[in-house]
C-alpha positions in Angstrom: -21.8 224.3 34.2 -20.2 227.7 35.1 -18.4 226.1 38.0 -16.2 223.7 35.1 -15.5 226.9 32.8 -12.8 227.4 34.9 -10.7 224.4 34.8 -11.7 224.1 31.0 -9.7 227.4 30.4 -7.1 226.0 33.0 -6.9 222.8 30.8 -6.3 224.6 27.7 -3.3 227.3 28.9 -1.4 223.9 29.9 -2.0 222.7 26.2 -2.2 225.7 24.4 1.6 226.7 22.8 2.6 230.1 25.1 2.3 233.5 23.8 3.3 237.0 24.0 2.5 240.4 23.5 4.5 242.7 21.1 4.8 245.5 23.3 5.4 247.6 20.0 2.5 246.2 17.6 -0.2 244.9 20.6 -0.4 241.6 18.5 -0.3 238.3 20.2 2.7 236.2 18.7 3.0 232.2 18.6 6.1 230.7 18.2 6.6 228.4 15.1 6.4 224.9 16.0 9.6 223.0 14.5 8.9 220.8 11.5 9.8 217.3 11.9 12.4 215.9 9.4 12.1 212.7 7.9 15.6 210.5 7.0 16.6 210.3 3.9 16.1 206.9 2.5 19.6 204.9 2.1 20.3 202.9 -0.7 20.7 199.3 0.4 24.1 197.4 0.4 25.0 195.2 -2.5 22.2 196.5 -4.8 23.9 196.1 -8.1 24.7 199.3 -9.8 24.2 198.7 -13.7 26.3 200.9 -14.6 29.2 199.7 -13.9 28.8 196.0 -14.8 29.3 194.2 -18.0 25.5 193.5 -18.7 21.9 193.9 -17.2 22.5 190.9 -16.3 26.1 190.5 -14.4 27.0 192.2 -11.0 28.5 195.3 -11.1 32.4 195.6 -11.3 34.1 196.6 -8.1 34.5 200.0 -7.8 38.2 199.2 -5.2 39.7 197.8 -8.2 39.1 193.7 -7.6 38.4 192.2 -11.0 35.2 190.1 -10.1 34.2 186.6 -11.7 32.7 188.7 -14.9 36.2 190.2 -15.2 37.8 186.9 -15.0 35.5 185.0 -17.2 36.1 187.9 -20.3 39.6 188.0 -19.6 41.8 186.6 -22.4 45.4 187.8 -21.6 46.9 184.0 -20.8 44.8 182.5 -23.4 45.9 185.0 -26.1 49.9 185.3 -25.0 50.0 181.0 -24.7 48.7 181.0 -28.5 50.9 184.2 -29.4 54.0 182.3 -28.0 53.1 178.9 -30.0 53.0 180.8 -33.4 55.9 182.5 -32.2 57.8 179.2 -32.0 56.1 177.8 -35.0 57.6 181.0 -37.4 61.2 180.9 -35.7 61.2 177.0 -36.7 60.1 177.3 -40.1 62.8 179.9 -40.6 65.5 177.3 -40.2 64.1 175.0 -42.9 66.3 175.1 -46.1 64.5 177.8 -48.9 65.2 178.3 -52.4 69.1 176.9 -52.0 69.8 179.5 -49.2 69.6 178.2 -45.3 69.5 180.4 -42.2 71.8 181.0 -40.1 70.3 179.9 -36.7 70.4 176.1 -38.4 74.2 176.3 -38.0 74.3 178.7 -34.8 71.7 176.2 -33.0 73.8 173.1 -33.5 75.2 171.9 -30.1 79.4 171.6 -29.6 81.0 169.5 -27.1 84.0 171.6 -25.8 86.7 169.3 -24.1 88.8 172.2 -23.5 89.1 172.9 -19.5 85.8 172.0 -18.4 83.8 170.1 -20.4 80.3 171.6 -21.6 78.3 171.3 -24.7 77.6 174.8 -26.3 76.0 176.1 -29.2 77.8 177.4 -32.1 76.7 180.6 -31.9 78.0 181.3 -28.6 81.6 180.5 -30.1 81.1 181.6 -33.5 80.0 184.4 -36.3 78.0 182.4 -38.9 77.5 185.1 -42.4 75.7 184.0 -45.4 76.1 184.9 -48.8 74.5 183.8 -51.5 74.9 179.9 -51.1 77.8 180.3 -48.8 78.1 180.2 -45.2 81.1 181.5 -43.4 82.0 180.3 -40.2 84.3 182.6 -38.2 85.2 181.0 -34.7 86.9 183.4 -31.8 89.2 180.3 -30.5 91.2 178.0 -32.7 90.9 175.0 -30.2 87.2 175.3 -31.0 88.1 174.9 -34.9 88.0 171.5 -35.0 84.7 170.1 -32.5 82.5 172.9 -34.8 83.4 171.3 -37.4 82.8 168.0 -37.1 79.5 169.2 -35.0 78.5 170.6 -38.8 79.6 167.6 -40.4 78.1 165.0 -38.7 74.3 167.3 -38.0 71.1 166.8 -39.7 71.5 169.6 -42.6 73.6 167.1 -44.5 76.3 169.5 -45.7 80.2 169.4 -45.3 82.0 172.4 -44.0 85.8 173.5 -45.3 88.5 174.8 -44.2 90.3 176.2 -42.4 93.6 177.2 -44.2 96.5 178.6 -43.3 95.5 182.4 -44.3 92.5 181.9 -42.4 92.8 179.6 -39.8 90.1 180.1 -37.5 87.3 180.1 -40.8 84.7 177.3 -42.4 83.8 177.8 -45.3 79.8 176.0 -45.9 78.8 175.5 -49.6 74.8 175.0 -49.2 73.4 172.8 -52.0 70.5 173.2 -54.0 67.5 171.7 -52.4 66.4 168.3 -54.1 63.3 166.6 -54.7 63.9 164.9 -51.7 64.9 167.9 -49.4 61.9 169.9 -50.5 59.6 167.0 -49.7 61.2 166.7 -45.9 60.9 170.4 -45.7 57.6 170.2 -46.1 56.4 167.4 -43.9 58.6 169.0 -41.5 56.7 172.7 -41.6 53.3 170.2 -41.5 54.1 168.7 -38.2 55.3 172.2 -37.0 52.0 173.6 -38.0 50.6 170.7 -36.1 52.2 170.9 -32.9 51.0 174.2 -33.0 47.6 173.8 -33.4 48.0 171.4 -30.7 49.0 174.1 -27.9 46.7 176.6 -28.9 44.1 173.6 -28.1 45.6 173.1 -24.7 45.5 177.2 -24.2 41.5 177.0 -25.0 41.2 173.8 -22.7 43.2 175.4 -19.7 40.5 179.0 -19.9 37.3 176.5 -20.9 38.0 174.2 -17.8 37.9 178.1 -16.2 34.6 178.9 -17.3 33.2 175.2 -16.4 34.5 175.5 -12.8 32.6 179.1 -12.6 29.7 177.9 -14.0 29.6 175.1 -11.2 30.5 177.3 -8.2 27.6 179.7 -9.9 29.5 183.0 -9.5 29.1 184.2 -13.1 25.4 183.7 -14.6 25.0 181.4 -17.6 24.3 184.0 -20.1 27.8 185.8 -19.2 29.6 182.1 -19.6 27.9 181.8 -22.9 29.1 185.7 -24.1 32.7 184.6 -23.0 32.9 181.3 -24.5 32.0 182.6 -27.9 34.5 185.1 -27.9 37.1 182.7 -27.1 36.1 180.5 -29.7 36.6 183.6 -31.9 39.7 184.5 -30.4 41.0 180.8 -30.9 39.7 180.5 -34.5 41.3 183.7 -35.6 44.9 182.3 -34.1 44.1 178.8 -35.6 43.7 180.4 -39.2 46.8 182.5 -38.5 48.9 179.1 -38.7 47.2 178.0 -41.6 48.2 181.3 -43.1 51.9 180.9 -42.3 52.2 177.3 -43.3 50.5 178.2 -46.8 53.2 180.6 -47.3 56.1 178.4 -46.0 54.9 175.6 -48.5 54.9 178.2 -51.4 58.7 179.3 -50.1 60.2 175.8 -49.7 58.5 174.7 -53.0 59.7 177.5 -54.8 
């Protein structure tokens, strides 16, 4: 037994942390054993932030700035200006239809001319002409002389049924348009006419709803927006479409109320 005390004691100075002697305070010192450090845990890649996306539902939006299939599902902008630019149409054609007696200009100033002049081309008569109203008058100031004539008989012979005068010899480059009273019969054509306006109108802001619902479809397919987040965006484009929809109704109310007036 005493002859193992010795390599015991030599066992434990291999395994025992070295010391010293403070020469100052005789106490035995042990230096401090480093504490081991643990990594912090990462978050993983692709764990969708919350935050940041539309619901609890959808994938987060991407931070770099790329609209993801969320952002294109709720995003309106060529839906919205397609309908905007129908009833945009619709108004400027209803402004052309005869009112109360008076007619707008742009129904003379959009009539076509076939100048033979030089090179022959077909223009409209407000590139060649000044057309002013007043009262139930329209006057027709041309720049050329040699375009008196063609703008003439391009009023004569158009669709708004009325005769132009002129010119004279004190004013020889100027028509002179008397606009009639509308009739029974000219109120009743203005009307159907501002119907199937309204209609055609209706009719591309149905195609604008078709072109972003065959959008949706194909993302619900391909599965890259969740059904719940296709089902958000169609009904606010069916309220987007309905609010544009009663906007023409609203409009052809009023032009019905104008032309019959």
């Amino acid at each position: 037994m005493a002859a193992r005390l010795p390599n015991l004691a030599r066992a434990m100075r291999l395994t025992r942390p070295r010391s010293f002697i403070c020469a100052r305070c005789q106490t035995v010192a042990v230096p401090a054993r480093a504490l081991s450090t643990t990594p912090p845990l990462l978050k993983k890649k692709g764990k969708a932030n919350l935050s940041h996306a539309h619901t609890d539902s959808t994938p987060p939006v991407d931070t770099a700035g790329h609209a993801t299939a969320v952002d294109n599902a709720f995003d309106f902008s060529t839906l919205e200006s397609r309908m905007l630019r129908a009833i945009e149409t619709f108004t400027h054609e209803l402004s052309k239809l005869r009112a109360g007696g008076r007619m707008n200009t742009e129904s003379i100033e959009d009539l076509k001319v076939v100048i033979t002049k030089g090179e022959k081309a077909t223009l409209r008569i407000g590139e060649l002409a000044q057309v002013v109203p007043k009262g139930r008058v329209m006057t027709v100031i041309v720049a050329d002389a040699d375009h008196v004539k063609p703008i003439k008989t391009a009023i004569a012979s158009s669709w708004l049924g009325i005769m132009p005068q002129g010119p004279t010899d004190e004013a020889p480059t100027t028509l002179t348009v008397p606009v009639p009273p509308p009739t029974g019969e000219t109120k009743l054509a203005a009307l159907a006419t501002a119907s199937k306006l309204s209609e055609e109108a209706l009719h591309q802001i149905r195609e604008a709803r078709g072109a972003h619902q065959k959008k949706l479809r194909a993302m619900g397919v391909a599965k890259t927006v969740r059904p719940d987040d296709l089902q958000k965006a169609q009904k606010q484009m069916d309220e987007l479409v309905k609010k544009h929809n009663e906007d023409v109704k609203r409009i052809l109310d009023n032009a019905k109320k104008a032309l019959q007036g």
